[in-house]
N, C-alpha and C positions, 0 to 999 in steps of 0.2 A: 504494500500500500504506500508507502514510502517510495518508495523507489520509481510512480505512476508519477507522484507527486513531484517530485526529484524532476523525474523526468519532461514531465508537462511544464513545468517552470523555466527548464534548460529549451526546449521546445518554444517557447513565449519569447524567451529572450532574443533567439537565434532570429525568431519571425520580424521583431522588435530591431532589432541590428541591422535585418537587413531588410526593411523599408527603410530607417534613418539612414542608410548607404545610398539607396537607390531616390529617397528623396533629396540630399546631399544632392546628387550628380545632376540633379533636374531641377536644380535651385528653390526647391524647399526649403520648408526650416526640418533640421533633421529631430529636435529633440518632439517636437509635434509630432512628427508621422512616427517617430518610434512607436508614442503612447496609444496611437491611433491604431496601429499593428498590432499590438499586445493585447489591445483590447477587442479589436477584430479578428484578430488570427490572417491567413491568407487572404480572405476578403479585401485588408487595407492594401495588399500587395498589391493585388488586382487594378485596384482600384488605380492606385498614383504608379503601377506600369502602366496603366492606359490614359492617364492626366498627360496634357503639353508640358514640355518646359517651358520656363521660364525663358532661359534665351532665344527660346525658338523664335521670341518675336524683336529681340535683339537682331539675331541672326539676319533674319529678311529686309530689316530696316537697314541693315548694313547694306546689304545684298543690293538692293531699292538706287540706296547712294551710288553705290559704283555703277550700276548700269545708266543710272540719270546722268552724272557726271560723261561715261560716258557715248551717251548719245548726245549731249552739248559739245562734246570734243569732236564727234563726227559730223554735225551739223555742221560745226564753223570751218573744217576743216577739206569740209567734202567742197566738190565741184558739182557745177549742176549739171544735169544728168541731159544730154541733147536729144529730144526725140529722132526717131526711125527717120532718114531721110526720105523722100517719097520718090520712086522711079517718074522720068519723063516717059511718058510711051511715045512712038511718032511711027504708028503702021505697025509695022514687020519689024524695027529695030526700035530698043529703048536710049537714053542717053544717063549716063554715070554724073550722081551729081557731084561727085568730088571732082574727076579728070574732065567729065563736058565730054567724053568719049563716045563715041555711034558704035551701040553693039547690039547683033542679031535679036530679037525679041526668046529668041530659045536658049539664049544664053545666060546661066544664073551668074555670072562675075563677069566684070568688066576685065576686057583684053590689055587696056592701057595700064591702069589701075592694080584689078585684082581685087576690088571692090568688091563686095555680093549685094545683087538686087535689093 
């Protein structure tokens, strides 16, 4: 009978230990979830291994900055983007609007160039 007793206490404590480790890691207070453990058995374990951390929302707000940051550094930094030139058609042959070159209408890249339609 002793020894259930013994045992069930050693048992309490271990469960107690280790919420207060596992809330530690997850920015809890750890003397809290100990007592909360001890007092719930596995349950408390449960419970604050499926609770968010605490930095989790640290984390993303860091996360948030650097990507803000930089997309401002790629905005100012970028060129602007020149739309798709448009082919000349004239009949049977298109003309290349970089070179001004006359090439067959079945032709996908300009001959001067090297351009594609």
């Amino acid at each position: 009978m002793i020894i259930g007793i013994i045992a069930g206490i050693v048992y309490l404590i271990i469960i107690g230990w280790l919420g207060s480790w596992l809330a530690a890691k997850k920015g809890y207070s750890s003397v809290a979830w100990f007592f909360i453990c001890v007092l719930t058995g596995p349950f408390g374990i449960i419970v604050l291994a499926g609770a968010p951390s605490q930095y989790t929302e640290l984390y993303l707000e860091e996360i948030k900055r650097k990507l803000d940051s930089r997309s401002t550094e790629n905005q100012l930094n970028s060129k602007p983007i020149n739309p798709i030139p448009s082919v000349k058609l004239s009949g049977k042959t298109w003309f290349c609007n970089k070179c001004q070159t006359e090439n067959a209408a079945t032709a996908n890249s300009c001959k001067g160039c090297g351009e594609y339609r």
